[in-house]
C-alpha positions in Angstrom: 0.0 0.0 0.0 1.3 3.6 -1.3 2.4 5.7 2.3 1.1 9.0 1.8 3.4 12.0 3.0 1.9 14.7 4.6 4.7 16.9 5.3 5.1 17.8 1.1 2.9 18.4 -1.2 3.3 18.7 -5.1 4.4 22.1 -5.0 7.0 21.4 -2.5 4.9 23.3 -0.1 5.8 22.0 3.8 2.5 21.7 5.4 3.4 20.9 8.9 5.9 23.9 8.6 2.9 26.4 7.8 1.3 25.8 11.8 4.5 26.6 13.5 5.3 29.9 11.5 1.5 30.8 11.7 1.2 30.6 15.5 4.6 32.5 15.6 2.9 35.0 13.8 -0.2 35.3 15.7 2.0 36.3 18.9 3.3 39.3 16.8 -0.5 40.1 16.1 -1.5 39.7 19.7 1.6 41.7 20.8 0.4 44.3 18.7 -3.2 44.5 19.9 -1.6 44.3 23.7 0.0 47.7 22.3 -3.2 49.2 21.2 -4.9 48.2 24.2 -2.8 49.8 26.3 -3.0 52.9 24.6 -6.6 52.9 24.7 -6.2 52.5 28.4 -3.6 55.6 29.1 -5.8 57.7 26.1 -9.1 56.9 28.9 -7.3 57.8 31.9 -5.3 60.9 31.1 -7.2 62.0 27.9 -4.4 61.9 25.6 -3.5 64.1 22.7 -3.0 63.3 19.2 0.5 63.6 19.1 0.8 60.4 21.7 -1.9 58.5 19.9 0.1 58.7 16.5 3.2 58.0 18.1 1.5 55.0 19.7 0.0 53.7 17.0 2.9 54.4 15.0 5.3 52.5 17.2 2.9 48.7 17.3 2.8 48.8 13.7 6.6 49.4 13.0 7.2 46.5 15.9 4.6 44.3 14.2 6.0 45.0 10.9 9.4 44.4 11.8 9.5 41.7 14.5 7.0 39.3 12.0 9.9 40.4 9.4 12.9 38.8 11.3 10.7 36.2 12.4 9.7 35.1 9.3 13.5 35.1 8.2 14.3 33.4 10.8 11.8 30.4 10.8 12.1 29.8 14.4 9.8 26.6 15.5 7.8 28.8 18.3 8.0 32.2 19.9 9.3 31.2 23.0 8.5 32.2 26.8 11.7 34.5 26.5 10.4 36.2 23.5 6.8 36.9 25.2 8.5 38.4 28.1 10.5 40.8 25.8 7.0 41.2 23.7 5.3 42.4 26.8 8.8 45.2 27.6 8.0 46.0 24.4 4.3 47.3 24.8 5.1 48.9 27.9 7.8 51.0 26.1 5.5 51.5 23.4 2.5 53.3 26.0 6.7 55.4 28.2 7.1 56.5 24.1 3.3 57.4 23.7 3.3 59.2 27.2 6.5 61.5 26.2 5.1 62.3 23.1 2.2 63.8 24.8 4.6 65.6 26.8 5.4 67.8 24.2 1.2 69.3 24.4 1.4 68.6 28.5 3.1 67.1 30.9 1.9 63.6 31.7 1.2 61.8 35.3 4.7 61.4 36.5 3.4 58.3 38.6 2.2 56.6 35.6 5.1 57.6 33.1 7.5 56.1 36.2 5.4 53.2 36.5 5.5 51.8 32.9 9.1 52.4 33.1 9.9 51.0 36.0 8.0 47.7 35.4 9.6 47.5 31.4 13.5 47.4 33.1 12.5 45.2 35.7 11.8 42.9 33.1 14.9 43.7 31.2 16.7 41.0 34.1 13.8 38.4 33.4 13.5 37.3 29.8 17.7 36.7 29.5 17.0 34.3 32.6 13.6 33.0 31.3 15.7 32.1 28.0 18.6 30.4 29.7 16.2 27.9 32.0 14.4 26.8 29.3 16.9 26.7 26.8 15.7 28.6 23.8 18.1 31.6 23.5 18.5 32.8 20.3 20.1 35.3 18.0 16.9 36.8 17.5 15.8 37.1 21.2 18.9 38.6 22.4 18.8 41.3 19.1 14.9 41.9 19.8 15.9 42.4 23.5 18.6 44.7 23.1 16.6 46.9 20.2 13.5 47.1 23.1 16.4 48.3 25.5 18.2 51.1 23.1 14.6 52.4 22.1 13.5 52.9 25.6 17.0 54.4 26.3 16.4 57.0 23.7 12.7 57.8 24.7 13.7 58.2 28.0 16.7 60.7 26.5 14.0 62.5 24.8 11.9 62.7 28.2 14.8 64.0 30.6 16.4 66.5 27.8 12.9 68.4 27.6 14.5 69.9 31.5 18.3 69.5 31.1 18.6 70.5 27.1 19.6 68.3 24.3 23.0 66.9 25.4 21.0 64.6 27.0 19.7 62.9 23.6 23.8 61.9 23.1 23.2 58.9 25.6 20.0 57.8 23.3 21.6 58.4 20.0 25.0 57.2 20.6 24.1 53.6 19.9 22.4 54.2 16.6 25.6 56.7 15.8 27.5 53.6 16.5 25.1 51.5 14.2 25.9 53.9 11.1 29.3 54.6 11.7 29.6 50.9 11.1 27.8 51.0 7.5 30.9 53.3 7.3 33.6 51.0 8.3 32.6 47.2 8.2 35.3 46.7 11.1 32.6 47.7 13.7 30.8 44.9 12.8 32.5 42.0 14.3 31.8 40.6 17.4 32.6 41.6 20.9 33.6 39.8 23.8 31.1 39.5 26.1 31.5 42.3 29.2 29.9 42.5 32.6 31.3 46.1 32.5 29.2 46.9 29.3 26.2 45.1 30.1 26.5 47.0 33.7 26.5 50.3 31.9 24.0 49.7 29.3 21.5 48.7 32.4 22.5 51.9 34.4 21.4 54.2 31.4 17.7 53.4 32.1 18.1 53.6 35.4 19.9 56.7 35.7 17.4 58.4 33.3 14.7 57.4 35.2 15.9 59.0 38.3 16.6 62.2 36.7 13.0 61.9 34.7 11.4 61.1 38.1 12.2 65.0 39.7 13.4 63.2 42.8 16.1 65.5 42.7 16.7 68.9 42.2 18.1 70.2 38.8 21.6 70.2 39.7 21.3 66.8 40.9 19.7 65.2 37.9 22.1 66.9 35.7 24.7 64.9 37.8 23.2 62.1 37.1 22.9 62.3 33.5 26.0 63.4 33.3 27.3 60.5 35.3 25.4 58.2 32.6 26.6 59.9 29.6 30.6 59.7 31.0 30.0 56.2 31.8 28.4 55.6 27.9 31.5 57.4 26.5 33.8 55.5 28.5 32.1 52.0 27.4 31.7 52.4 23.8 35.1 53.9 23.5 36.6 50.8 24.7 34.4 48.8 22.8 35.6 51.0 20.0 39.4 50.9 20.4 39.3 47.0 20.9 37.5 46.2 17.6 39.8 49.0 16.1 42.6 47.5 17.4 41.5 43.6 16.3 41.0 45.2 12.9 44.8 46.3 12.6 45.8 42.3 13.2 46.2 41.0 9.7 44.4 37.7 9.2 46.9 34.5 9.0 46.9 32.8 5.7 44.4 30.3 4.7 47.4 28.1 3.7 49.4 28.8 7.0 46.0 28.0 9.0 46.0 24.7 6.7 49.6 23.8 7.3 49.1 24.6 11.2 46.4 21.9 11.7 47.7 19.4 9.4 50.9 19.1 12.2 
């Protein structure tokens, strides 16, 4: 009797492969409507403006467009609870960026704009930790975490330079600086080694900025501890700089030389 494959059809077409990328997909729709909820909820409470609506809306499409873009590329077999943890960081920096977009018309509820905040780096320790016990770190987790991290780095930027001035926005820019100046020169490209002292850094930016966004200080002393962030920034990616600089100026052995090596 003729065994009848399910997994291809005539056109090649994998059909168990279309369930997997489909529910994958639907977590990026669900994310999404998270986002839109949310925003429903902070437009109810504190009546906001058009300006934060737009820049709301504007941020869950540009996540759902992109995230169900890499995902797609990536073909990953499920979302993963790591992934859903960074989903849900991600909708509450989506409702800090509509909140500080509103700004710009009124000032919002200090308490609420701290809250979101607060709770979103929180979870910036959980989702690395969720992915490690359960064994599904991937490339694409750790990129979509670190993206979540850098854009709520450069809200809150936008937030604390609306009282100190627009120096502040060199701690949110710098890493998307860095990000060009590599299109520039390719060396920037390669790969790190990992750091406790950069990690340690990149996690005091949010913090820092969220003291100095939270008034708990008075003006001199939040533009202490900005500045304080923004040395520590410099200091971090100018290592990180000169060492890939410096890696760059070794010349790459042979490919004959490598050969010869492992053949003794």
């Amino acid at each position: 009797m003729a065994l009848i494959n399910l997994n291809h059809t005539d056109d090649g077409y994998d059909a168990y492969d279309a369930c997997p990328a489909r529910s994958v997909q639907q977590e990026t729709a669900v994310g999404a409507g998270a986002q839109i909820l949310l925003l429903a909820l902070l437009g109810t409470a504190i009546g906001m403006g058009t300006a934060g609506w737009l820049t709301g809306l504007a941020f869950a499409f540009a996540s759902w467009a992109v995230l169900s873009r890499a995902l797609h590329r990536s073909r990953l077999p499920s979302f993963g609870p790591a992934n859903r943890v960074t989903l849900g960081r991600a909708t509450l920096v989506g409702g800090v960026t509509a909140l500080v977009a509103d700004s710009f018309r009124s000032a919002p509820p200090l308490s609420l704009l701290v809250g979101l905040t607060a709770v979103a780096l929180i979870l910036d320790g959980v989702d690395g930790r969720v992915a490690r016990r359960t064994g599904t770190s991937t490339p694409l987790g750790a990129r979509f975490d670190m993206e979540v991290d850098a854009f709520l780095i450069l809200v809150l930027s936008v937030y604390v330079a609306l009282d100190l001035g627009p120096w502040v926005l060199l701690i949110g820019g710098m890493r998307y600086v860095f990000v060009a100046a590599a299109r520039v020169w390719p060396w920037l490209t390669a790969p790190l080694p990992p750091s406790t002292a950069r990690k340690t850094v990149a996690a005091l930016q949010g913090v820092l900025l969220l003291l100095a966004g939270a008034e708990l200080l008075p003006r001199p002393g939040n533009a202490g501890v900005v500045a304080v962030a923004l040395g520590l920034l410099v200091w971090s990616f100018g290592r990180d700089v000169r060492w890939l600089w410096r890696r760059s100026r070794v010349p790459a052995a042979p490919v004959t030389a490598v050969r010869e090596l492992v053949a003794q």
